[in-house]
N, C-alpha and C positions, 0 to 999 in steps of 0.2 A: 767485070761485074755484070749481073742480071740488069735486065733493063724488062721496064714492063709497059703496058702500051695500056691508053685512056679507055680503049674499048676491052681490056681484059681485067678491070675490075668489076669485081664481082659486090653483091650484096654484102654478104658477109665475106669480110677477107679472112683468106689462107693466112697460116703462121710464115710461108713464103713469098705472100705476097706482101704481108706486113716489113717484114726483115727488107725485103728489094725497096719497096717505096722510103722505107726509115732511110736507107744507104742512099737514094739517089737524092733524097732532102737534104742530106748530108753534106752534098758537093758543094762547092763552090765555084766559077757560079753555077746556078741552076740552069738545068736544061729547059728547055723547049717544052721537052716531053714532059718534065717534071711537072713545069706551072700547069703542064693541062690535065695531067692525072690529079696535081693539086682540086683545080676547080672542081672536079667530079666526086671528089671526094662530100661525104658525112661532115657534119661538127660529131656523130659518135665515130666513123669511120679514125676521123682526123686527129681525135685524142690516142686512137688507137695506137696509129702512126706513130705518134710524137712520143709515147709510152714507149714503144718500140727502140727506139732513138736513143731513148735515154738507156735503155738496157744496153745497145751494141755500146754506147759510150765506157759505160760503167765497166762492160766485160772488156773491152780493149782496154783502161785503165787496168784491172786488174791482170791483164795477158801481160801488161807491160812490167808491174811489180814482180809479178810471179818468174818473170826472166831477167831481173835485175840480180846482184850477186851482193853478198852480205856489204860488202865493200862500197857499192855502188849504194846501198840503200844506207847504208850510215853517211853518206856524204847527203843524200836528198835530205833524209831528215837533219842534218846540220844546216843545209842550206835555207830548209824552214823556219827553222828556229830563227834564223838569225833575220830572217825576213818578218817574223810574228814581233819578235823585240824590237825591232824597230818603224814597224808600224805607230802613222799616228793617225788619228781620226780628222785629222785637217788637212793632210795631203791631196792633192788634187794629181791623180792618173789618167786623165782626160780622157777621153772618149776610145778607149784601148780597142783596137781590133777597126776600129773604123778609119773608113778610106779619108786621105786629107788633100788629094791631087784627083785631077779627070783621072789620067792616067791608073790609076791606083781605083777608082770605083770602076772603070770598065775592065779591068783586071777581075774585081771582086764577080763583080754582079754580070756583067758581058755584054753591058749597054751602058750609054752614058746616062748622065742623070737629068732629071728634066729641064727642059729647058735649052737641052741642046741637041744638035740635029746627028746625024748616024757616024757622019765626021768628025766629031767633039768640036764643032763651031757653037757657039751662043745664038741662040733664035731670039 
């Protein structure tokens, strides 16, 4: 993957440098580089980005359907179904995708979380 550095954004960004920045927001966790091209960025720059993001999402979602096979997508959409029917509106999913151990947020994120020192001891 492109990597792009804090001093090569420009004013107005490239459609290449839009696409690189969306991809490297993308990782988890974030780079170094990332947070500090982050900071440099516009609030219009940064919508830009994040518009960007949702497109590469969207097109990889659809890359993914578009190479699935009749078979494969009658089995998705069964497995929807039966996920939509039994949905209730009182169900609690807790806090999905988010880290529940040290271990599992410096995983995500590539630092521990506040309050603790570069060891994951408790300050």
């Amino acid at each position: 993957m492109k990597r792009i550095k804090p001093e090569e954004i420009t004013e107005n960004l490239s459609e290449e440098q839009l696409e690189i920045l969306a991809e490297m927001m993308s990782e988890t966790p974030t780079s170094i580089e990332c947070r500090e091209c982050y900071k440099k960025l516009t609030h219009s720059q940064l919508f830009q980005v994040h518009y960007k993001r949702g497109e590469l999402i969207n097109r990889k979602e659809q890359e993914r359907l578009n190479a699935m096979t009749e078979e494969e997508r009658k089995k998705e959409d069964e497995k929807w179904k039966i996920w939509y029917e039994n949905l209730s509106p009182n169900d609690f999913h807790g806090n999905m995708g988010e880290p529940t151990t040290l271990n599992e947020y410096k995983s995500k994120y590539g630092v521990y979380p506040y309050g603790y020192d570069e060891n994951g001891n408790k300050i």
